[in-house]
C-alpha positions in Angstrom: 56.9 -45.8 -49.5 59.0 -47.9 -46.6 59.2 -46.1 -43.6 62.4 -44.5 -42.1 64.0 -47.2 -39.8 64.6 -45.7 -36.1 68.0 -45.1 -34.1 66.4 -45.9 -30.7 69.6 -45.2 -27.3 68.1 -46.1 -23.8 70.5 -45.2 -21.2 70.4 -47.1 -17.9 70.2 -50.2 -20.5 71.1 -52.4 -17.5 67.9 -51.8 -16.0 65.4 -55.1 -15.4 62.7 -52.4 -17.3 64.4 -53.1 -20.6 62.6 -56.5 -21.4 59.5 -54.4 -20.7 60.7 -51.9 -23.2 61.7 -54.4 -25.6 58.6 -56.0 -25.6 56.9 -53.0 -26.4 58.8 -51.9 -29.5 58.4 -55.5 -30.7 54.4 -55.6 -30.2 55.1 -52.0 -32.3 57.6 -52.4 -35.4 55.1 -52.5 -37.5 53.9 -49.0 -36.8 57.8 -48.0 -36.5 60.8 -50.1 -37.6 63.9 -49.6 -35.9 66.9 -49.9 -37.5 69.0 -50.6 -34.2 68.9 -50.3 -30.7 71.7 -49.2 -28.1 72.0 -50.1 -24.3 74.2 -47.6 -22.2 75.3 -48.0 -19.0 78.1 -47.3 -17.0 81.4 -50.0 -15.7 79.1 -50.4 -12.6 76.1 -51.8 -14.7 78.1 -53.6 -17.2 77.5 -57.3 -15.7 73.7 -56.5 -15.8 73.6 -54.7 -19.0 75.3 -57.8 -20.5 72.9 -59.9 -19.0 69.7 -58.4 -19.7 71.6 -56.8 -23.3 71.7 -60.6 -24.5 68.0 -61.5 -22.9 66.6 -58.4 -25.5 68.9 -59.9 -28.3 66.9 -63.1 -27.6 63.9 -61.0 -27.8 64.2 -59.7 -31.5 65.3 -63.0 -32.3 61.9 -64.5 -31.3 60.6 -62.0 -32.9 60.4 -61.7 -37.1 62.3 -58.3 -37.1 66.0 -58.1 -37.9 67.2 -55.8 -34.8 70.4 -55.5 -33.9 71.0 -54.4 -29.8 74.2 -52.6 -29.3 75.7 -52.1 -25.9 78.0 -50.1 -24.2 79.6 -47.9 -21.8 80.4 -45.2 -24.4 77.5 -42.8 -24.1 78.8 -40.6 -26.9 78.9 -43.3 -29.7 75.5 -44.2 -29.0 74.0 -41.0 -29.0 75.4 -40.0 -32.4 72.4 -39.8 -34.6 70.1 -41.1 -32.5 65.9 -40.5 -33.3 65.0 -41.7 -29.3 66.7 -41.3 -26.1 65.3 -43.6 -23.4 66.3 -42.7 -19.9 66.1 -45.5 -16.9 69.1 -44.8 -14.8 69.4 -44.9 -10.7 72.6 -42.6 -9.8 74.2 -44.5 -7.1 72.2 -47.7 -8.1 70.2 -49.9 -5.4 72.6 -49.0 -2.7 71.5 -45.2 -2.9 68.1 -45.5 -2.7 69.0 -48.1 0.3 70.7 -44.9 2.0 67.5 -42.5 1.0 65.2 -44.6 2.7 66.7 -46.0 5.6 68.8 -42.9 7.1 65.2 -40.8 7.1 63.6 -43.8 8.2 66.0 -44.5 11.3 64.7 -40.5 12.6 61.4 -42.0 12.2 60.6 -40.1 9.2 59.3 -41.1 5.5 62.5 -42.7 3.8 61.6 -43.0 0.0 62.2 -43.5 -3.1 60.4 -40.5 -4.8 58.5 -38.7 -2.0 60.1 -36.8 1.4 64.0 -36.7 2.0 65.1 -39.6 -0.4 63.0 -38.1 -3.1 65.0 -34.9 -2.7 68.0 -36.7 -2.6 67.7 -38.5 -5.8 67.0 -35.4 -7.5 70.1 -33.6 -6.1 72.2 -36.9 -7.5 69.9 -37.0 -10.8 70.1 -33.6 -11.9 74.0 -33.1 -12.8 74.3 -36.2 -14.8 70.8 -35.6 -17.1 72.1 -32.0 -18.1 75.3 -33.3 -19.1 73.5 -36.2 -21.2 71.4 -33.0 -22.4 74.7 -31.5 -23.6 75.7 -34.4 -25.3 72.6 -34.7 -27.1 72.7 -30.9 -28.4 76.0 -31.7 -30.2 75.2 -35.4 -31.2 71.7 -35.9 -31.7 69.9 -32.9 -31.8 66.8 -33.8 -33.5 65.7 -36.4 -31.1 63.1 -36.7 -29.0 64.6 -37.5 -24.9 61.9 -39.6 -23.4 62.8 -40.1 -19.2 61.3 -42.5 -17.0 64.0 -41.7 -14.6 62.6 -40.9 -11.2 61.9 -38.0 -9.8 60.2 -38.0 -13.7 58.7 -35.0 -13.3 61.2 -32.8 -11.5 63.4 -34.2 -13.8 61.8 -33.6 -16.8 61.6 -29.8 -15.2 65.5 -29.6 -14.9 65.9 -30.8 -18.7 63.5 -28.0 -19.8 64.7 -25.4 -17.3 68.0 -25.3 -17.0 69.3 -28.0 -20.4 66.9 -25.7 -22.0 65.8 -28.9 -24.3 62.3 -28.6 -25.0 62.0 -32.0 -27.3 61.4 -34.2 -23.7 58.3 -36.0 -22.0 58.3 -37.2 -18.7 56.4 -40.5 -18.6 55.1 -42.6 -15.7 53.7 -46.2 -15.7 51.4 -45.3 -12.5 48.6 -43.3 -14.8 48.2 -46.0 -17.2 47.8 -48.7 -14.9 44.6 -46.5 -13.6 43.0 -46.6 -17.2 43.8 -49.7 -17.6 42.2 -51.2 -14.5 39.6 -48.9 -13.3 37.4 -49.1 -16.2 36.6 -52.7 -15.8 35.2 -52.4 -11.9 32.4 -50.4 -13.7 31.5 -52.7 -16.7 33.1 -50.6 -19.0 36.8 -51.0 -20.9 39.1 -48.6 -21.5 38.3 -47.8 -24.5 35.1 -46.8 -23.2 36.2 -43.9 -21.1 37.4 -40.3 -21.1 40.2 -39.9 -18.4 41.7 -36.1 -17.5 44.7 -36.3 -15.6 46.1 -33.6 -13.7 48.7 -32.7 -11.0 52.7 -33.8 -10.7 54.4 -37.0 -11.5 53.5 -39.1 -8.1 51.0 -36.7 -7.1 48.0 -36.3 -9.7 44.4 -36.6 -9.2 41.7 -37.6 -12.3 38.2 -37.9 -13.5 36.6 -40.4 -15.9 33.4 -40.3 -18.4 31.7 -42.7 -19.8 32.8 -42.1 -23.5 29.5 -43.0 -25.3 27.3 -41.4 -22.5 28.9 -38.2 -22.1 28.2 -39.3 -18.2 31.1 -38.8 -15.3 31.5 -42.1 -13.5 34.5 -41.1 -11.6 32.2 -41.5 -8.2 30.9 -44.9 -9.0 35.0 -46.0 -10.0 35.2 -44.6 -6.0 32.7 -47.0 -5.2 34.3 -49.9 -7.2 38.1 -48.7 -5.3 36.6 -49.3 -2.3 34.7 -52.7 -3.3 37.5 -53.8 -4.4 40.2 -52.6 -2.3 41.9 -50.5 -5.0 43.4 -52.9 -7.2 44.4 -50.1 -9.5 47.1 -49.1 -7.2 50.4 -50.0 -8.1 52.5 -52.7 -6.6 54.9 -51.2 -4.7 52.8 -49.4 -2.5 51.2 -50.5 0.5 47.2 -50.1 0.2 45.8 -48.2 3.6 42.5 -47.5 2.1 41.4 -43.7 1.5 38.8 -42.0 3.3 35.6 -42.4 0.7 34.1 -39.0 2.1 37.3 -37.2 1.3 37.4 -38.8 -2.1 33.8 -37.6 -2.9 34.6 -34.1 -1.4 37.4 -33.5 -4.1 35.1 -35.5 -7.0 38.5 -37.1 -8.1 40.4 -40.2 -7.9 44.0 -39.9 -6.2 47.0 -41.4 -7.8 48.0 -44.3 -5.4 51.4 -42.6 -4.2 48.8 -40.3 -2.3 48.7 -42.2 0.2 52.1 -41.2 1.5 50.1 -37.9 2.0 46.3 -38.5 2.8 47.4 -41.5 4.9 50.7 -40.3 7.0 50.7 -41.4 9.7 49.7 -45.3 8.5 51.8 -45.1 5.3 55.1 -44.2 7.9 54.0 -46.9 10.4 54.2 -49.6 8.0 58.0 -48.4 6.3 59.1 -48.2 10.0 58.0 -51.5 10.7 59.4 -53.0 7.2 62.7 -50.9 8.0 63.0 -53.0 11.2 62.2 -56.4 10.3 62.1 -57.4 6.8 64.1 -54.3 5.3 62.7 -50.7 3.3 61.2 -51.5 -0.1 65.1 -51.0 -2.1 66.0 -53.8 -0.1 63.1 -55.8 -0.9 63.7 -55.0 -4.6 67.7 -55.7 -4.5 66.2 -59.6 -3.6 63.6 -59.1 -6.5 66.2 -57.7 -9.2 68.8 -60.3 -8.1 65.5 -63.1 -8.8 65.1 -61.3 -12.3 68.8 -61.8 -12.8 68.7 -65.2 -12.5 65.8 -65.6 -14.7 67.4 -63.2 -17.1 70.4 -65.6 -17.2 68.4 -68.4 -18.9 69.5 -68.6 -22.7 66.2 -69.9 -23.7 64.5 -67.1 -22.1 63.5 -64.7 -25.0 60.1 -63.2 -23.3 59.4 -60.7 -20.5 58.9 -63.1 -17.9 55.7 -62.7 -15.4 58.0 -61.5 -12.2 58.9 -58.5 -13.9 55.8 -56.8 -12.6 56.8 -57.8 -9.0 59.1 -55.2 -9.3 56.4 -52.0 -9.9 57.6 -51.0 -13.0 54.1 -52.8 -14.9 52.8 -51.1 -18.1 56.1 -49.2 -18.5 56.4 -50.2 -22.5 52.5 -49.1 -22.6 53.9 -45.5 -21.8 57.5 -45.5 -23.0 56.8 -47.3 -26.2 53.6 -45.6 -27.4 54.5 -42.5 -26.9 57.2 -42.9 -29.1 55.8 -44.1 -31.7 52.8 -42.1 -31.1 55.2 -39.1 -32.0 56.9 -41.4 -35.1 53.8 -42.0 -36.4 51.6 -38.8 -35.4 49.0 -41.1 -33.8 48.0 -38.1 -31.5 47.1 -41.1 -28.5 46.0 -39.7 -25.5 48.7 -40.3 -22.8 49.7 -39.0 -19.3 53.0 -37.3 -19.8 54.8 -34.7 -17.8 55.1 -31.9 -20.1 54.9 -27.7 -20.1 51.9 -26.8 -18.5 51.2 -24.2 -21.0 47.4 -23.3 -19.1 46.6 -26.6 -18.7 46.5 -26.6 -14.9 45.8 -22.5 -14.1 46.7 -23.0 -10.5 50.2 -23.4 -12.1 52.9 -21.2 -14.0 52.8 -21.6 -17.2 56.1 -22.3 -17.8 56.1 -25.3 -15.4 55.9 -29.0 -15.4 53.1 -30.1 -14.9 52.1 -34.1 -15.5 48.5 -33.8 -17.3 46.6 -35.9 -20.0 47.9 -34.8 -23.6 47.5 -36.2 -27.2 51.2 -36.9 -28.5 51.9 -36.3 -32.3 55.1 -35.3 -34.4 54.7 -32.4 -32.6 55.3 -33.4 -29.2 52.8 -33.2 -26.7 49.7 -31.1 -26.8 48.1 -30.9 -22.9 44.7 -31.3 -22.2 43.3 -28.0 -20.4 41.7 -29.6 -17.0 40.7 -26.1 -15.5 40.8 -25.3 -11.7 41.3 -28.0 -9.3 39.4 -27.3 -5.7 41.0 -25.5 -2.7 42.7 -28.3 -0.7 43.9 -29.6 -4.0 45.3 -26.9 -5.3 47.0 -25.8 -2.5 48.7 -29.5 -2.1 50.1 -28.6 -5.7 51.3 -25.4 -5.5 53.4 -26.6 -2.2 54.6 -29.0 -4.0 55.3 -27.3 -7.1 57.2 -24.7 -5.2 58.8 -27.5 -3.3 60.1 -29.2 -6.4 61.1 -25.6 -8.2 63.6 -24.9 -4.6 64.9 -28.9 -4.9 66.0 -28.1 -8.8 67.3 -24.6 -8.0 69.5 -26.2 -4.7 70.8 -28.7 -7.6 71.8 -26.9 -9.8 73.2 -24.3 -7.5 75.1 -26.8 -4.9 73.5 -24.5 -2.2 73.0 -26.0 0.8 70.9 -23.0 2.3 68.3 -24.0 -0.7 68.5 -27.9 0.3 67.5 -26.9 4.1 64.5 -25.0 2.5 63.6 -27.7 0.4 63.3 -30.1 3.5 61.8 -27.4 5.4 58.8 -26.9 3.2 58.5 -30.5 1.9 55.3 -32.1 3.4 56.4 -35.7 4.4 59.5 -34.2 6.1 59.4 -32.5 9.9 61.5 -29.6 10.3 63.7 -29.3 13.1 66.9 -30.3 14.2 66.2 -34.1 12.8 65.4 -32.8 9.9 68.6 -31.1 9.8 70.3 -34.5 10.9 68.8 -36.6 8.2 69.8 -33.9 5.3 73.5 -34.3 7.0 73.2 -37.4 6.9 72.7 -37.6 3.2 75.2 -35.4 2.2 77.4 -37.4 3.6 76.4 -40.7 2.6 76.1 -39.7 -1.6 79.0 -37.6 -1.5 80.4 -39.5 -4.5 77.6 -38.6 -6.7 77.4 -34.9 -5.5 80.0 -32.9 -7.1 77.9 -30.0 -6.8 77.9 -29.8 -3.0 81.4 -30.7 -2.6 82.1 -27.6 -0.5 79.1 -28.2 1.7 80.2 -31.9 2.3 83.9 -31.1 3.4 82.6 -28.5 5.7 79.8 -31.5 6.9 83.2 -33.8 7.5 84.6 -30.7 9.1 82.3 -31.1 11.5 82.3 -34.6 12.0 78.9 -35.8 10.7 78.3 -39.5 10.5 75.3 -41.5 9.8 73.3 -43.2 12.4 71.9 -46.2 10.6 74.4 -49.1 10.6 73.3 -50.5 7.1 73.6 -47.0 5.4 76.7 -46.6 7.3 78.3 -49.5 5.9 77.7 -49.0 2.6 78.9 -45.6 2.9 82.3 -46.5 4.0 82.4 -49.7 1.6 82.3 -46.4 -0.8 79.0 -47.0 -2.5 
């Protein structure tokens, strides 16, 4: 019996991810046909969705599948019928992670892109625009599965299930699978070999590993291998201050490499203060990257990811996005880091919760992984941050700015005080176009006379971006 042929929409189809995304689907049509596949974006993305929308034509036509890639700026026709949303999108694109990094960063505090003040900040832009694709989905698609890479993922995947009350979504991240990938091999084993348990949040998860055919943990001798090594596993776009070993052996579990911002303040915010004044934050760096891919993207005999994509942090993204699809499609029940409902998987947690844990995917959806109690400091990281993200969402959704000033206020990376108040200011200003929500807030902020203290974030504030 043929299979049924797929109706795949990835929205944020502009992204450089999508030849990485492409890629995957190709290595996977023979475990799931797809009939066609559309590329949303909106008139701001439209030059790069047309280039990188013809780059993935080129794709399928090196390939020996008959795929046909739509694109457009009409989210609604896409999404009728669709099996698979994809979501990739920046609100605000480059320039707004630009803002969230460099206006913290010029207070001397932690600017970005997921983690401190700009993570925050990209969730308060985020949130509005995924429930209203939510709302489309309900009325024009709703037996698919919404599958969001878009950062915050997990707080994001939270807002979908908490308040778009659409429980047919995983959060994914490229950052666990780089770990199995890598990590097995400083041991002598391969991946195949090992059993990994994941748990924590998206950007902040710890894990253990055994030695599949032995039944033996060798998460302590991968710590050795980290530190032999110099943590090779970590991904790309983070700077690599090395851990402290006896802290890693005291918690008996390997740190996801974003950890760093946390375990490793005070070096972590040393060296984005230094990049922010000489070379530029890491969304500047990546502007010069993306405008590189671009170019290559441009090339009409170029019809294959090309090598420099993984420059850009976003490696192993079709390992995650793409089998986990399928892996539903085809009810492979692969083991994959997702965030989902914690369900009991992680009891230091509500249940009700997003939580990002190991899982095997089916038709079903995900099914978590219990990985029991996690010890005292760890635990208490999470639920801080748990809580942290649950006050972010609420704020959101709300548009109250009492809620943002507790967000900040109990947010780790951030120092409460009066720059703290400054910097959240500051960003109000600076994304009022993509902050309906606070609108109130931002003409009493005007009121007042706030502006922004960073020239750069200025500037592109009052070029209206």
């Amino acid at each position: 019996m043929d299979k049924k042929k797929v109706k795949i929409v990835t929205i944020g189809g502009g992204s450089s991810y999508t030849p990485e995304l492409m890629e995957g689907f190709i290595k996977r049509y023979e475990e799931m046909p797809i009939k066609e596949i559309w590329l949303v974006d909106i008139p701001e993305g439209e030059e790069k969705m047309n280039i990188v929308g013809a780059m993935a034509q080129r794709m399928w036509d090196a390939s020996p599948y008959d795929v046909k890639v739509h694109l457009t700026l009409n989210r609604r026709e896409a999404l009728k019928d669709a099996d698979f949303v994809t979501t990739q999108f920046r609100v605000g694109l480059l320039d707004a992670r630009i803002k969230d990094e460099r206006i913290p960063l010029s207070y001397g505090q932690l600017g970005q892109e997921t983690n401190g003040a700009g993570g925050i900040f990209k969730a308060f832009r985020t949130v509005p625009v995924i429930l209203d694709i939510v709302k489309d989905m309900k009325e024009l698609c709703p037996d698919a599965w919404l599958i969001n890479f878009t950062n915050p993922s997990g707080m994001i995947t939270e807002a979908i299930i908490r308040y778009g009350h659409w429980n047919k979504v995983i959060g994914l991240c490229n950052v666990p699978v780089k770990s199995i990938l890598d990590e097995p091999p400083m041991i002598g084993l391969k991946p195949e070999d090992c059993i990994f348990k994941f748990a924590g949040l998206n950007h902040f998860h710890w894990h253990r590993i055994w030695n599949a055919h032995t039944g033996e943990e060798v998460t302590l001798k991968v710590i050795d291998a980290l530190f032999e090594c110099d943590d090779k596993s970590a991904p790309e776009n983070i700077f690599k201050i090395p851990y402290f070993k006896e802290q890693l052996y005291a918690m008996g579990m390997i740190p996801c490499g974003y950890h760093r911002y946390y375990y490793c303040e005070q070096e972590m915010l040393a060296h984005l203060i230094e990049e922010y004044q000489t070379i530029g934050t890491r969304a500047e760096q990546v502007r010069e990257i993306e405008r590189k891919l671009f170019e290559l993207y441009k090339d009409p005999n170029l019809n294959y990811k090309p090598e420099e994509l993984a420059k850009r942090g976003g490696a192993h993204y079709s390992d995650a996005a793409c089998e986990t699809i399928v892996s539903i499609y085809a009810n492979k029940n692969t083991h994959i880091v997702v965030s989902t409902k914690n369900n009991g998987a992680v009891p230091n947690l509500p249940s009700d919760c997003v939580v990002e844990v190991s899982a095997y995917i089916g038709r079903s959806g995900p099914l978590a992984i219990a990985f029991g109690d996690l010890p005292s400091a760890q635990k208490g990281w999470l639920q801080v941050m748990k809580n942290m993200e649950l006050t972010v969402l609420e704020a959101a959704v709300k548009g109250d700015y009492g809620l943002a000033l507790e967000a900040f206020t109990v947010n780790p990376q951030i120092v409460s005080g009066g720059d703290a108040k400054h910097i959240l200011d500051e960003l109000f200003i600076a994304h009022k176009k993509y902050l309906p929500q606070f609108k109130d807030t931002i003409k009493r902020l005007e009121e007042e006379g706030i502006t922004i203290k960073d020239d750069k974030a200025r500037s592109l504030t009052e070029a209206g971006v």
